[in-house]
Each structure stands twice: as structure tokens, then as C-alpha cells.
VEXDREN-5564 format. One record per residue (C-alpha): residue in one letter; x, y, z. Coordinates in Angstrom, 3 decimals. Layout:
<pts>
A,X,Y,Z .
...
</pts>
This chain:
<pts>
X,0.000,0.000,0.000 .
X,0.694,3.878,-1.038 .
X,-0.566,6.397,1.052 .
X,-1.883,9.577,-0.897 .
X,0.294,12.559,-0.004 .
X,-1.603,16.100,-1.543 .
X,0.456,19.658,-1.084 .
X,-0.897,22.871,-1.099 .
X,-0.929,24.226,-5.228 .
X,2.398,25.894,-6.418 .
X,2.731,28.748,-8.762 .
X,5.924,27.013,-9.963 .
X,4.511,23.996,-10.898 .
X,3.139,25.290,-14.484 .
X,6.821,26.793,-15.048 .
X,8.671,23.304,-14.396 .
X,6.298,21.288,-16.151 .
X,7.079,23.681,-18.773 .
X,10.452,23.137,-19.033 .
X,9.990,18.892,-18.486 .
X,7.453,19.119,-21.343 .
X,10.682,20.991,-23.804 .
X,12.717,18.431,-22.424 .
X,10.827,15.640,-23.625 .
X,10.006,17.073,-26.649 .
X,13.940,17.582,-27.603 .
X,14.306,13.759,-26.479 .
X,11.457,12.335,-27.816 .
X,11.810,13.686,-31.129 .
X,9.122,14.008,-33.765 .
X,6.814,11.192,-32.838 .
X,5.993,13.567,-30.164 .
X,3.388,15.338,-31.707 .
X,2.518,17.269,-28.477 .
X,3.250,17.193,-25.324 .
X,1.322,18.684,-22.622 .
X,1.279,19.076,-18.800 .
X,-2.260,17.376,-17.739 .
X,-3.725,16.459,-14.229 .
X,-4.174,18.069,-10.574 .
X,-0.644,20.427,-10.872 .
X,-1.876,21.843,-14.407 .
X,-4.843,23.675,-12.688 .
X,-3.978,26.845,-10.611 .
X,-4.761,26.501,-7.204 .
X,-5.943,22.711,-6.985 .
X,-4.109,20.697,-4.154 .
X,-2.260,17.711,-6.144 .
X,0.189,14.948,-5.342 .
X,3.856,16.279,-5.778 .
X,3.953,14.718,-8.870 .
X,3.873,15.790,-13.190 .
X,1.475,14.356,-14.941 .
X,2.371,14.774,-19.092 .
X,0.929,13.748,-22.187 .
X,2.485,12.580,-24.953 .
X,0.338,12.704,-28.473 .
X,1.460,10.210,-31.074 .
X,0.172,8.836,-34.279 .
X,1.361,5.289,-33.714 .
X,1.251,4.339,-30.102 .
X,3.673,0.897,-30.676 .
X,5.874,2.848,-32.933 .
X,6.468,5.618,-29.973 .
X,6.492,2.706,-27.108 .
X,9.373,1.640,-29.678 .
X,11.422,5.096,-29.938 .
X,10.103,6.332,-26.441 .
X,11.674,3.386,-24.724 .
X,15.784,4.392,-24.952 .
X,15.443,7.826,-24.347 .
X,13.342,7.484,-21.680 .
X,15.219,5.373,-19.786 .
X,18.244,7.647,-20.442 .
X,16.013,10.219,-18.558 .
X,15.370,8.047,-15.786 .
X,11.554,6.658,-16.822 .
X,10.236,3.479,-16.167 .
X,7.775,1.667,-18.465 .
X,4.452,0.778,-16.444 .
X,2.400,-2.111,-17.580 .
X,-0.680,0.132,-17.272 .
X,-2.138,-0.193,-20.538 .
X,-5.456,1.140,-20.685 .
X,-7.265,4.409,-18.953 .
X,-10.464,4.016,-16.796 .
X,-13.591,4.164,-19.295 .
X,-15.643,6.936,-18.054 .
X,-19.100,5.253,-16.614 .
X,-21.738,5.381,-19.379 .
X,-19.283,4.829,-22.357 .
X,-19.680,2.132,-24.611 .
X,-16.102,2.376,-26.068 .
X,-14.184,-0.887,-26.176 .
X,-11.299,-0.646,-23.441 .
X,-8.904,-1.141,-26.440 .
X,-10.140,2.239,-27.689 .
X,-8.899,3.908,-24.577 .
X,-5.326,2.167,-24.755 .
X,-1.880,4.094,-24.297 .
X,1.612,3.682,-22.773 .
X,2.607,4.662,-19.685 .
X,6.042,5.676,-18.200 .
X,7.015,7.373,-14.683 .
X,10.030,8.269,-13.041 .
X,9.979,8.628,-9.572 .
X,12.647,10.741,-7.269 .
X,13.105,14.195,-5.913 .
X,10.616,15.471,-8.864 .
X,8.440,12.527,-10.054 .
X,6.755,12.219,-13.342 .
X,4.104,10.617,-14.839 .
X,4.343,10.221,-18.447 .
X,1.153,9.150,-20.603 .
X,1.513,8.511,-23.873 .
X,-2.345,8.405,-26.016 .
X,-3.115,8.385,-29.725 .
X,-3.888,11.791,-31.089 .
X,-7.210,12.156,-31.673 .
X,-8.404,9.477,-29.067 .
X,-11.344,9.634,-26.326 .
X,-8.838,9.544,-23.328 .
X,-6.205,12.325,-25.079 .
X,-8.817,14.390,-25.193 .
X,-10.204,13.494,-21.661 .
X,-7.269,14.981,-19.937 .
X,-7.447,17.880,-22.163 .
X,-10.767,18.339,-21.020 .
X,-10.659,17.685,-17.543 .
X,-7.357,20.093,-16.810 .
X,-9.069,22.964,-18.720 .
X,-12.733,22.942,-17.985 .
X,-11.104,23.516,-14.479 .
X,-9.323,26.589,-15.923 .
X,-12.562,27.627,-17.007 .
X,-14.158,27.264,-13.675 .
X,-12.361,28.180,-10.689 .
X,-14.747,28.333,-8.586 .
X,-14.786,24.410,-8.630 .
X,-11.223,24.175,-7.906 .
X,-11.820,24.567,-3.905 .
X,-14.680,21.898,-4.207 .
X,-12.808,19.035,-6.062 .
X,-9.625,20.097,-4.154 .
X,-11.017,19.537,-0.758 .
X,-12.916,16.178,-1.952 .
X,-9.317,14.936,-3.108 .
X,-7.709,16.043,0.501 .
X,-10.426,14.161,2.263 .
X,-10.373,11.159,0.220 .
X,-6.001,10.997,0.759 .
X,-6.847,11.237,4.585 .
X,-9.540,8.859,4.704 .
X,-7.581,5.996,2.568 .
X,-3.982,4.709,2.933 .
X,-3.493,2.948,-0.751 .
X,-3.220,4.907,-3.787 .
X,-5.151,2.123,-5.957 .
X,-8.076,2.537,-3.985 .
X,-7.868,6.951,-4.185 .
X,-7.926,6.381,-7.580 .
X,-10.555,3.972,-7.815 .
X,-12.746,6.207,-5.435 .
X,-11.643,9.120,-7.360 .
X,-12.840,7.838,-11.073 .
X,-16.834,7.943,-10.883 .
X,-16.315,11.578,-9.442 .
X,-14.052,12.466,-12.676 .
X,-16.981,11.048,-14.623 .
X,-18.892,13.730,-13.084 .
X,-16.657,16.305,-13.991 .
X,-16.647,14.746,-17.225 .
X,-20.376,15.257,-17.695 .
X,-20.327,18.824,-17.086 .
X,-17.052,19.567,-18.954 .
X,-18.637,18.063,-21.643 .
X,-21.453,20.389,-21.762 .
X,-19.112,23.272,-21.790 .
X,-17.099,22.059,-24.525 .
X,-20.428,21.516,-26.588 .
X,-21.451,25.047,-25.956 .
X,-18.008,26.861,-26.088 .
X,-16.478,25.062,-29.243 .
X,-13.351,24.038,-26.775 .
X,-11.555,21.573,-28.539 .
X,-7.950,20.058,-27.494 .
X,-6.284,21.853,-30.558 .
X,-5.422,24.088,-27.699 .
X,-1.547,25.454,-27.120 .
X,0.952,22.921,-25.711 .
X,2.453,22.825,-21.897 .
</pts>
């Protein structure tokens, strides 16, 4: 078992993923097609684990697992043999239509590297999630304080994130229905 540790947002967060997303854009090479800093530390103010979340857009997710593989390493990453993203309740998508690769590096500054098919339903999840947030900071507080008391109630990471899910499904719902009615789309700009 992992406990859940959350800290307080950082302003410097969004500058250092920054400069991890050029980074892995110079090592990664073209097959990167974007990368972009995604999850709790890519919304201003939201309480997060310590840790970068990035995406990596490909065309050809076993041709990047290929490439990725070396330089990763050489950066200290880890291949996971998580596979596939949660399917947000009420989807009908085959799992195999949410697949990806994932790598993390753990450490003084951890990292958690997704790589997802351009174009696909979980790529542009992420998307979604991290900037309907932007959109609506009011709701930071409110999801922020859910994730603090889930980490204190639970002492294994597996089961935050399991917890966690249906309540991103939520989100989901309602970022959805801001997307439809602003035209967002995850053409967006990068880090």
C-alpha cells in the first residue's frame, strides 16, 4: 500500500512542467506530436500529489512505445504495464479504444508520463478535464477539498484512484457540456 500525499498548489509547478514538457520534446523527437502538462498540478490553485502528470500525443502508439523506450530510460523513466485508462461510466467504447503507454520516473521530482493516440477519447479526456477547471475556478476549492479528504480517509493509492474515477466522470459530464457550448476543442496550445 501507497498512502496519498496532496500539497498545497504551487505557482511554480506550471513553469517546471514547462520546461519537463521541452525536455521531452527535444528527447522524444518528432513522434511527439505534443506534449502537454495534464492532471491536478496543471490547474492553478488545486491541491495535487507532488507529482507531473504529461501527455504525450502520437500517431502510432507501438511505434512511440518503440522510440520512447531508450530515451526514456536515459532520462530516468520506467515503463508501467498500465495499458489502458479508466472508461468513463456510461461509455460504450471498447477498453482497447482507450489504450496508451505509460512511463514514470519517480525521485526528488516525479513524473508521470502518458503517452495516447492523437485524436483518441482519453487524449482528449485529460485535455478536457485540466481545462474545464481553468474555465471554472470556482470548482477548484470543491474538487480540491474532496481529493484532501479522500487521501486522509484511505492509505493505498489504488483505492484513491478507484474512489476518485466515478467523481471524474462527473466532472466529465459537465465539462462536456461546456465544450459543446463553447467550441473548446484540445487543438489548444501545448504545456
Amino acid at each position: 500500500m501507497t498512502a496519498v500525499f496532496l500539497a498545497a498548489p504551487e505557482d511554480a509547478w506550471r513553469h517546471r512542467a514547462a520546461e519537463l514538457a521541452a525536455g521531452l520534446r527535444t528527447a522524444l523527437g518528432p513522434l511527439a506530436l505534443r506534449v502537454e502538462h495534464i492532471g491536478s498540478t496543471a490547474i492553478p490553485g488545486m491541491a495535487a500529489k507532488p507529482v507531473f502528470d504529461l501527455q504525450v500525443s502520437v500517431a502510432d502508439l507501438e511505434a512511440a512505445t518503440t522510440a520512447f523506450d531508450p530515451p526514456l530510460a536515459g532520462l530516468g523513466f520506467t515503463r508501467r504495464p498500465y495499458e489502458h485508462d479508466h472508461v468513463p461510466a456510461g461509455r460504450t467504447d471498447s477498453p482497447d479504444a482507450w489504450r496508451k503507454r505509460y512511463w514514470n520516473r519517480a525521485g526528488a521530482e516525479p513524473v508521470n508520463l502518458h503517452v495516447r493516440l492523437a485524436g483518441s477519447a482519453n487524449e482528449r479526456l485529460a485535455l478536457l478535464f485540466r481545462d474545464w477547471f481553468r474555465a471554472h475556478p470556482a470548482a477548484v476549492p470543491a474538487y480540491g477539498a474532496f481529493k484532501t479528504a479522500l487521501a486522509d480517509a484511505v492509505d493505498d493509492s489504488d483505492i484513491y484512484t478507484d474512489v476518485k474515477d466515478p467523481v471524474v466522470d462527473l466532472i466529465i459530464v459537465a465539462a462536456e457540456e461546456w465544450a459543446e457550448t463553447t467550441g473548446w476543442s484540445p487543438a489548444g496550445p501545448t504545456a
